[in-house]
C-alpha positions as a Python dict, from the first residue, in 0.01 Angstrom:
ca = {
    (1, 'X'): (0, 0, 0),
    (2, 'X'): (19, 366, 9),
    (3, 'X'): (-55, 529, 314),
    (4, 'X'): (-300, 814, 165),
    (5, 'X'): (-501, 531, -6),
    (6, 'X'): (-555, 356, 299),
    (7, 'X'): (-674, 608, 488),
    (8, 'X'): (-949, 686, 184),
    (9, 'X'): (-1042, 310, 167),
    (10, 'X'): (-1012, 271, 538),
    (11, 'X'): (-1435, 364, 634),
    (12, 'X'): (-1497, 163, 359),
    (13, 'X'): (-1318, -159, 572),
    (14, 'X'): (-1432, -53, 908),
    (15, 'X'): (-1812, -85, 848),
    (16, 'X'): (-1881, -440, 1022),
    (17, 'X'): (-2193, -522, 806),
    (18, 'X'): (-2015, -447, 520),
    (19, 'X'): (-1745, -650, 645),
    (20, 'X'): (-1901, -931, 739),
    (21, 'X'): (-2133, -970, 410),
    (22, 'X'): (-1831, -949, 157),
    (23, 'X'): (-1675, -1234, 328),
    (24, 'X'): (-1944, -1437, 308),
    (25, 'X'): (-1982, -1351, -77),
    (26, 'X'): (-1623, -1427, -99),
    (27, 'X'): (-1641, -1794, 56),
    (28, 'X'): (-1888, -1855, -187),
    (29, 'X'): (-1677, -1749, -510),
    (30, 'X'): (-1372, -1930, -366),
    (31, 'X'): (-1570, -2252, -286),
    (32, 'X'): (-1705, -2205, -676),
    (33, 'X'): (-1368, -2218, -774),
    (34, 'X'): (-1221, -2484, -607),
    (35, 'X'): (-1527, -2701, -730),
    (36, 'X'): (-1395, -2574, -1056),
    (37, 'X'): (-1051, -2712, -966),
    (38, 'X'): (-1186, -3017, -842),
    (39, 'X'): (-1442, -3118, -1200),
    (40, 'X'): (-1177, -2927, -1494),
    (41, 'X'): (-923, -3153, -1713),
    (42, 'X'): (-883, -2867, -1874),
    (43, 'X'): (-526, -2708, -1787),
    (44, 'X'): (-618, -2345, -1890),
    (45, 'X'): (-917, -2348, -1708),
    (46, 'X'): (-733, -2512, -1352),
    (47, 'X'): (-484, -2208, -1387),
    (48, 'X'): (-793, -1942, -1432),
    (49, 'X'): (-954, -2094, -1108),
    (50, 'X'): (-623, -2077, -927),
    (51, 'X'): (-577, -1715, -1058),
    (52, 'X'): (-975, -1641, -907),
    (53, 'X'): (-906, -1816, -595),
    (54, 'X'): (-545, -1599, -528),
    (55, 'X'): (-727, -1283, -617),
    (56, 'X'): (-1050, -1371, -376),
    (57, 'X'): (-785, -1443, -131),
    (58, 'X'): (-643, -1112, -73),
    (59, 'X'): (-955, -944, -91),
    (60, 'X'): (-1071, -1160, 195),
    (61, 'X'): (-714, -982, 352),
    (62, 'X'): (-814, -655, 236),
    (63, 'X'): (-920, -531, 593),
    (64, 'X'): (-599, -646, 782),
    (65, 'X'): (-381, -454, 481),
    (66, 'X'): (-554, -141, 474),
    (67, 'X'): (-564, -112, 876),
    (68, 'X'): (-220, -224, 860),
    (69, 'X'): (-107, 23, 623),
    (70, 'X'): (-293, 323, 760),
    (71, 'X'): (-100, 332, 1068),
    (72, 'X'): (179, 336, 939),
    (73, 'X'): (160, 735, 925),
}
């Protein structure tokens, strides 16, 4: 990540409430998914739901990357 776009992001990822809330919205959308993983026969939709849980993933990371990145200056 770049370095300048951390540090614009970084308030964003410090804020605990803010924090703490968007994890909790993303447990929820990743436990939707895997339910979704668990139910489909349908080989599209298991690779959709994989794609959605990856991408929830990270975000859950974003904190760590953009801390990580914006000390790197």
């Amino acid at each position: 990540m770049d370095t300048r776009f951390a540090k614009q992001v970084l308030p964003l990822v410090n804020t605990p409430n803010f924090t703490e809330l968007m994890k909790v919205y993303l447990n929820e959308k990743i436990n939707e998914h895997h339910r979704v993983l668990e139910q489909s026969d349908d080989v599209a939709t298991l690779h959709r739901a994989q794609g959605a849980v990856i991408a929830l993933k990270k975000l859950m990371h974003m904190r760590d990357e953009v801390q990580g990145s914006a000390k790197k200056d």
